[in-house]
NUKOL-246222 format. One record per residue (C-alpha): x, y, z; residue in one letter. Coordinates in steps of 0.25 Angstrom, whole numbers, padded with zeros to 4 digits, always signed. Layout:
residues N
XYZa ...
This chain:
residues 526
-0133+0011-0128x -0131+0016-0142x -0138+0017-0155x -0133+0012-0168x -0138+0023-0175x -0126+0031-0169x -0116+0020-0176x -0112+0029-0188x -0112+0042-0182x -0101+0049-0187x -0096+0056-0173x -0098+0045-0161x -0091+0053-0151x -0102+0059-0146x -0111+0047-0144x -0101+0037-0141x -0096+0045-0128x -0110+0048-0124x -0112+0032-0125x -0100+0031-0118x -0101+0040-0106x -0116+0033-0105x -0107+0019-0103x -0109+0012-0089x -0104-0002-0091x -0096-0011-0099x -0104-0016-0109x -0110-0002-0113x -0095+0002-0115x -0093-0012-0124x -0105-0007-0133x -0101+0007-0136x -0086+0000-0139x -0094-0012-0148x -0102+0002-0155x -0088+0008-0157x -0082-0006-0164x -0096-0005-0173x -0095+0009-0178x -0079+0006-0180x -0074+0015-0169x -0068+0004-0161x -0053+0011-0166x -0056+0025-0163x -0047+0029-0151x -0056+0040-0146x -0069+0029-0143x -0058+0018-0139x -0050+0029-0129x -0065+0032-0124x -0069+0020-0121x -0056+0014-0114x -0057+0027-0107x -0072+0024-0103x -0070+0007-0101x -0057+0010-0090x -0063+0024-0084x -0077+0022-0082x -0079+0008-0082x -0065+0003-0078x -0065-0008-0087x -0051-0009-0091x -0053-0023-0101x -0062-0016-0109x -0056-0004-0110x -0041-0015-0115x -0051-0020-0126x -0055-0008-0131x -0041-0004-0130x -0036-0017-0135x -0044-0016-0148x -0040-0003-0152x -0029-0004-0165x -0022+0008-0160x -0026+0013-0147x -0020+0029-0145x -0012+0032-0133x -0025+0039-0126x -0030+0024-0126x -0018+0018-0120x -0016+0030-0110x -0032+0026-0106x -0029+0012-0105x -0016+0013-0097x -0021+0024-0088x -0033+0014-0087x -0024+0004-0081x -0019+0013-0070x -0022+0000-0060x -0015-0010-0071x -0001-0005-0071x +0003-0017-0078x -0007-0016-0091x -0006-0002-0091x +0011-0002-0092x +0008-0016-0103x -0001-0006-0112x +0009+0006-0112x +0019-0005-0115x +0013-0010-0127x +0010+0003-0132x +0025+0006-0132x +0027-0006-0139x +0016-0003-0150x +0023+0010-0152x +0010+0017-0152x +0005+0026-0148x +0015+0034-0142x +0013+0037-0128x +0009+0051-0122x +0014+0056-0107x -0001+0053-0102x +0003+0039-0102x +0015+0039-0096x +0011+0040-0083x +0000+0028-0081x +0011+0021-0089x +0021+0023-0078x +0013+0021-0067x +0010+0007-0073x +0024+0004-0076x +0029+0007-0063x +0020+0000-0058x +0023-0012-0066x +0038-0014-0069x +0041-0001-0057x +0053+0008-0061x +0058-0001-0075x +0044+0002-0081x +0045+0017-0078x +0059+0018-0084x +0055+0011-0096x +0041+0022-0098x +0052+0033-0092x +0061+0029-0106x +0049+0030-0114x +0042+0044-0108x +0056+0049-0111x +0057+0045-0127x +0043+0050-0127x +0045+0065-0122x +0038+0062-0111x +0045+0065-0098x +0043+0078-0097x +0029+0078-0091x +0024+0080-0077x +0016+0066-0079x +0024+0059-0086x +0039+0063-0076x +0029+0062-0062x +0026+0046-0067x +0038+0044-0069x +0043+0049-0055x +0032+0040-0049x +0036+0028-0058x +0050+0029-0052x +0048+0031-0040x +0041+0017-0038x +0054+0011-0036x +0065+0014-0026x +0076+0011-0037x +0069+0022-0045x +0064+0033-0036x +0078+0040-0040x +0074+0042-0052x +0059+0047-0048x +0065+0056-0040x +0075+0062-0051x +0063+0061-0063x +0056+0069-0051x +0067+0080-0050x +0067+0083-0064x +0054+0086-0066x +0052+0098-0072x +0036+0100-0065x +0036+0093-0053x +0020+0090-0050x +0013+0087-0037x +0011+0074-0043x +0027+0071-0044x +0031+0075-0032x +0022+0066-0025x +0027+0056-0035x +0041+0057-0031x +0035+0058-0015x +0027+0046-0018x +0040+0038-0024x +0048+0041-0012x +0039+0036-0003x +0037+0024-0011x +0050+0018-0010x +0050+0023+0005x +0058+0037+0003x +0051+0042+0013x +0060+0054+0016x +0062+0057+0002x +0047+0058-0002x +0043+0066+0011x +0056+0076+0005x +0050+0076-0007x +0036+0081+0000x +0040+0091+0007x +0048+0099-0006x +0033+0097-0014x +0029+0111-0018x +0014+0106-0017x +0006+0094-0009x -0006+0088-0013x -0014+0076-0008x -0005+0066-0014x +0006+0071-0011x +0005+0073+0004x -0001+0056+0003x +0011+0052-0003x +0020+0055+0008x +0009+0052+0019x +0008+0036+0012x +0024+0038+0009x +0025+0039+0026x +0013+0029+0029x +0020+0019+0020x +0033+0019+0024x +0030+0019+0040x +0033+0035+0041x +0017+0035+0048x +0021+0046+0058x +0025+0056+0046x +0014+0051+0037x +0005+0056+0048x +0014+0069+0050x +0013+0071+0034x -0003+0070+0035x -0004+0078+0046x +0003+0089+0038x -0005+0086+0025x -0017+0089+0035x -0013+0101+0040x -0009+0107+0024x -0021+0100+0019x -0031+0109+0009x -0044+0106+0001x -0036+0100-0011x -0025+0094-0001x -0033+0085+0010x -0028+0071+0015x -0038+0060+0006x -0038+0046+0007x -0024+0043+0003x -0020+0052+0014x -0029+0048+0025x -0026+0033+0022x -0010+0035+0026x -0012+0044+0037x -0020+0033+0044x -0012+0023+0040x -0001+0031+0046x -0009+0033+0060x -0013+0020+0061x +0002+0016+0060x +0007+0028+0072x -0006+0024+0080x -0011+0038+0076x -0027+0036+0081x -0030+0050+0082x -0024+0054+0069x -0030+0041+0063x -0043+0047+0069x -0043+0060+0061x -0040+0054+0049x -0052+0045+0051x -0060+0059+0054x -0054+0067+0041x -0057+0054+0032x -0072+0056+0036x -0074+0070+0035x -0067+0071+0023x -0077+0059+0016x -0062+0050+0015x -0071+0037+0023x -0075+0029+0012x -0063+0024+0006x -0057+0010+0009x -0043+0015+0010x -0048+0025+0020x -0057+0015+0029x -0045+0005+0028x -0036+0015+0034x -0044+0018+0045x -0045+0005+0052x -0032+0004+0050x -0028+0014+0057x -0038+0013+0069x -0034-0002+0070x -0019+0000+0070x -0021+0011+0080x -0030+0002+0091x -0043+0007+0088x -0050-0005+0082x -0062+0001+0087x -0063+0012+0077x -0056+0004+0067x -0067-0006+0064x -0076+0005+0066x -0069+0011+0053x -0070-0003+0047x -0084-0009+0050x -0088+0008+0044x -0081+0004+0029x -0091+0001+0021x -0082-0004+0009x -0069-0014+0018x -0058-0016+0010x -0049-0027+0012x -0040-0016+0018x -0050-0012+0028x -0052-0027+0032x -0037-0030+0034x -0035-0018+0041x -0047-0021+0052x -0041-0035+0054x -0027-0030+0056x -0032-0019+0065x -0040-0032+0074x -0026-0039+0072x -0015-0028+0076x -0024-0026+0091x -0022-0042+0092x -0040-0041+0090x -0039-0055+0082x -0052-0061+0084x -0058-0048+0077x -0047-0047+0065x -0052-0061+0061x -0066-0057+0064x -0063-0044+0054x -0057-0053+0043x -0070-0063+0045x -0079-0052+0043x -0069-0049+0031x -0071-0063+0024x -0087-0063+0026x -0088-0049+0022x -0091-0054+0007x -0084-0041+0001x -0077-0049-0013x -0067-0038-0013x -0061-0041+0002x -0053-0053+0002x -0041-0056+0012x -0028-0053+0008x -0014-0054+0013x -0015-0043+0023x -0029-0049+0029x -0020-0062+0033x -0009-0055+0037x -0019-0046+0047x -0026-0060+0052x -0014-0068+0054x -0010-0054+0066x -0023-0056+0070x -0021-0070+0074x -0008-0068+0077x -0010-0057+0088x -0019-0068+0095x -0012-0082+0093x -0023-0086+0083x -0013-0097+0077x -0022-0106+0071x -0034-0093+0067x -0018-0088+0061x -0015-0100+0051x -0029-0102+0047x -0030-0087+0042x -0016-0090+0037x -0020-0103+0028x -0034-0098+0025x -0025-0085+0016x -0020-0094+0009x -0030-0105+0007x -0043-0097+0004x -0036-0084-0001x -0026-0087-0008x -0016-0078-0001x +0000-0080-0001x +0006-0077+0013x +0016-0067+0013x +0026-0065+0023x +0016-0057+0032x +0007-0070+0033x +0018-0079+0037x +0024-0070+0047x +0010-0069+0054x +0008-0083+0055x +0023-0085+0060x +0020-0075+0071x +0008-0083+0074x +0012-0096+0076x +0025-0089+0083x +0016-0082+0092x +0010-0094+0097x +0023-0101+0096x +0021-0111+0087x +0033-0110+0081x +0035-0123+0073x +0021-0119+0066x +0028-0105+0063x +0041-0111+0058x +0032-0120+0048x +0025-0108+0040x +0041-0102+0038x +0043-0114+0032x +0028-0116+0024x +0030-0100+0019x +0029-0099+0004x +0039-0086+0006x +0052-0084+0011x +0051-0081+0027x +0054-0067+0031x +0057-0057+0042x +0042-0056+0045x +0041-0071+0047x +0054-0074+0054x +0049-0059+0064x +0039-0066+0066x +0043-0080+0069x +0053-0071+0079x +0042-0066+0087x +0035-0078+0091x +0050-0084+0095x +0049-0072+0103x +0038-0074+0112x +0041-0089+0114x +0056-0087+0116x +0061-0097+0104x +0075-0094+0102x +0079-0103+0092x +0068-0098+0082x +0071-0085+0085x +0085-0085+0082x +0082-0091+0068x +0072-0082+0064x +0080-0070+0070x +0093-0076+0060x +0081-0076+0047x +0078-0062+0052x +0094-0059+0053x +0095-0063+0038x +0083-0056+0033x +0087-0043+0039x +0101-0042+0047x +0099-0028+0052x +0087-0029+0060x +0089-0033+0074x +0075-0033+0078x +0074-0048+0077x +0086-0050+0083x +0083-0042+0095x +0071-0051+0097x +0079-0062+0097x +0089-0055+0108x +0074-0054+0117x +0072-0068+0114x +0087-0071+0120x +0084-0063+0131x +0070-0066+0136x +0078-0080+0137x +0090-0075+0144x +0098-0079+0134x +0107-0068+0136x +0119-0073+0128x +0111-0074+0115x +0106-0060+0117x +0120-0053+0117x +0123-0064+0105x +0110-0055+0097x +0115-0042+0101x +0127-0045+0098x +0123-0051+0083x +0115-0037+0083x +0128-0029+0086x +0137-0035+0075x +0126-0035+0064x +0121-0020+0066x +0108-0023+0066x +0096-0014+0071x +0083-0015+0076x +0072-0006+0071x +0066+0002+0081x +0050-0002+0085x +0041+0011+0083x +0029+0016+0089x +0019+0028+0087x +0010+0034+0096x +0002+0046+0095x -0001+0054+0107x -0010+0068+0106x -0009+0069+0090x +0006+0067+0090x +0013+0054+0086x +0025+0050+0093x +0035+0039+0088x +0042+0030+0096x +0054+0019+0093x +0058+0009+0102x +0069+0012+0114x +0065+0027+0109x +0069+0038+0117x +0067+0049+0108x +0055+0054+0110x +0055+0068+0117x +0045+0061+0129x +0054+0048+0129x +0058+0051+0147x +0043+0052+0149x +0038+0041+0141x +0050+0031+0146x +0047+0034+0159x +0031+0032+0157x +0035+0019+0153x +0042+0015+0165x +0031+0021+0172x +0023+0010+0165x +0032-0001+0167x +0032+0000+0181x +0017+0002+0184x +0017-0012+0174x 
């Protein structure tokens, strides 16, 4: 790659940068670093920051670039700001390097650094390891930058304990950016202040992309879909040529369509994300089956998926569970089949892929297709069963009232039965009218959570479809004396462009006469 004769050129730069911007693998890097060690050069800060800078930018090989790092007597803090900002994706090495900096006591850190450093931190030890780099940025002067005060609202505001102090670290800020107040906006909605972060929103002097996402995923995450939708259709309507819905955006709004039942919204999206060249993205294609299959279309929806050239395990648990929510069992195993034959290295089942196979064989009485999927995570992939798993095979054998065989994986769980296992053992006592069972896992239910009367209603319906009319008033009664609620089933449905949003026994809606009587209607021609 080089001559020798270059060896004892008095000014290197100039070669040595050529050489290095002519660098397209390892091993050509590796030589230029052995030339440097020759020619004594392996100390200098400027080559070393360049070529750490090069090994993690160009060639994102992060051990090399540590060796070179490692090797250096006294690296500067330009070195360790490349190598921390290096290890955006490796919180943890990146807060262990700052640390041993500190405890080196040199170089003294500059307010470049001080941002990755909290990132990593509050990624790492969450709000004790921002208020330990918040002591230090104060010793060191530093507290005053835009940068430097904006990470440290975000830092904080990880942590529902701490988003006080993000918020009063935010009202104190002498310049208030874009960028911090969609930090604070982002915070809020992080620890589900919905109502404060969508306030915070509306104050902002200026939008931009990020901005208007944050509150759009804040919704979608937190269950508010009908107003994520209502705050992308607004962003849509103000949009300009710097200020238009990208991937980000386009991802949560159909998450939140395929949540209402939003189809011809979900559509449009689908149409922006062509025309505006958004289609190739996993995240994107991922999405849009998503959304068709939880809105019924399954027919569009593995036309979405059969079209994405590069499936990523997303987009294959999101076909199966779209096959598994419409009761289409037989082609949700057939999609997780395909999956395992497919010979992409990079898609291996996960939890998720279980969880979405043990509906599928649930919705259809596939007991025996159930536990075999059931023993096969764990056996060939080495996969723990969370709660989810065990409440789906509860609910299958409870469904097929095979109660003892339900009972006996309660008993073989690994982890302590909760209110998804004991729902779910509920519900099969349900359709099989076993009241004994129910009223023992209705008093495990009682003690996870004493104010929701949901289960104990369903224990009342059992009393009642047996006219067991005494032990029905014994329920209400119970329910009466301990206050308890039940939380309200919701439904959406979207008639000519506009979503309506309904609660059961809801009569609130301005069209509530006409749609009772339509009903009746209904009933009686039934």
């Amino acid at each position: 790659m080089f001559s020798r004769s270059n060896q004892l050129n008095h000014n290197l730069n100039q070669p040595v940068l050529a050489i290095l911007e002519r660098c397209n693998h390892i091993n050509h890097l590796k030589q230029l670093h052995s030339f440097l060690i020759t020619v004594g050069h392996s100390q200098d800060q400027f080559y070393a920051f360049k070529l750490v800078r090069f090994c993690t930018v160009k060639l994102s090989n992060f051990s090399y670039a540590r060796f070179i790092f490692d090797h250096l007597v006294s690296p500067n803090i330009y070195l360790y700001n490349a190598m921390i900002t290096a290890y955006s994706s490796q919180p943890l090495s990146a807060f262990t390097l700052y640390c041993d900096m500190i405890r080196r006591g040199q170089p003294q850190p500059n307010h470049f650094i001080y941002p990755h450093v909290l990132k990593s931190c509050a990624e790492v030890l969450e709000s004790c390891g921002a208020k330990m780099v918040h002591s230090q940025i104060v010793k060191s002067g530093f507290e005053q930058y835009p940068a430097v005060q904006t990470s440290l609202v975000d830092a904080y505001s990880r942590s529902l304990d701490d988003i006080g102090i993000a918020r009063k670290l935010f009202d104190e800020m002498s310049d208030r950016n874009i960028v911090s107040w969609t930090a604070m906006i982002s915070g809020y909605t992080r620890v589900g202040d919905i109502e404060k972060a969508v306030s915070l929103f509306e104050a902002m002097p200026d939008r931009d992309v990020p901005s208007w996402n944050s509150v759009i995923a804040g919704c979608t995450q937190n269950g508010l879909f009908p107003e994520a939708i209502s705050f992308f259709r607004r962003m849509v309507m103000a949009q300009s040529e710097d200020n238009r819905p990208n991937q980000v955006t386009v991802v949560c709004a159909l998450s939140a369509c395929g949540h209402t039942g939003m189809l011809e919204l979900g559509k449009l999206i689908h149409g922006y994300v062509y025309r505006n060249g958004l289609a190739p993205n996993s995240f994107i294609w991922n999405a849009l089956v998503d959304m068709y299959g939880k809105c019924g279309n399954l027919k569009e929806a593995r036309r979405v998926f059969d079209r994405s050239s590069k499936k990523s395990l997303s987009t294959w648990n999101s076909m199966i569970n779209s096959y598994a929510l419409h009761g289409q069992s037989e082609k949700a195993i057939g999609v997780f089949e395909q999956m395992i034959q497919c010979g992409d290295y990079d898609v291996r089942p996960d939890g998720v892929t279980f969880i979405n196979l043990l509906n599928a064989c649930m919705h259809r009485g596939l007991v025996e297709k159930g536990r075999t999927y059931f023993q096969l995570m764990t056996r060939n992939y080495g996969i723990e069963p969370r709660i989810e798993h065990y409440g789906c095979l509860v609910d299958l054998f409870g469904r097929a009232g095979r109660f003892e065989e339900a009972l006996e994986v309660v008993k073989e769980m690994k982890i302590e039965p909760g209110e998804v296992v004991w729902g779910s053992l509920l519900n099969g006592c349900k359709i099989y009218s076993r009241t004994d069972l129910a009223e023992f896992a209705v008093k495990k239910l009682i003690e996870i959570d004493q104010n929701n009367a949901g289960y104990v209603v369903m224990l009342a319906n059992i009393y009642g479809k047996l006219g067991k009319w005494d032990e029905v008033d014994k329920v209400r009664k119970m329910l009466k004396d301990r206050n308890a609620y039940k939380i309200p089933g919701c439904s959406w449905i979207e008639v000519d462009k506009q979503v309506h949003q309904f609660y059961s026994i809801d009569k609130m809606h301005p069209r509530a006469e006409d749609i009772y009587d339509t009903l009746e209607t209904l009933v009686a021609l039934h």
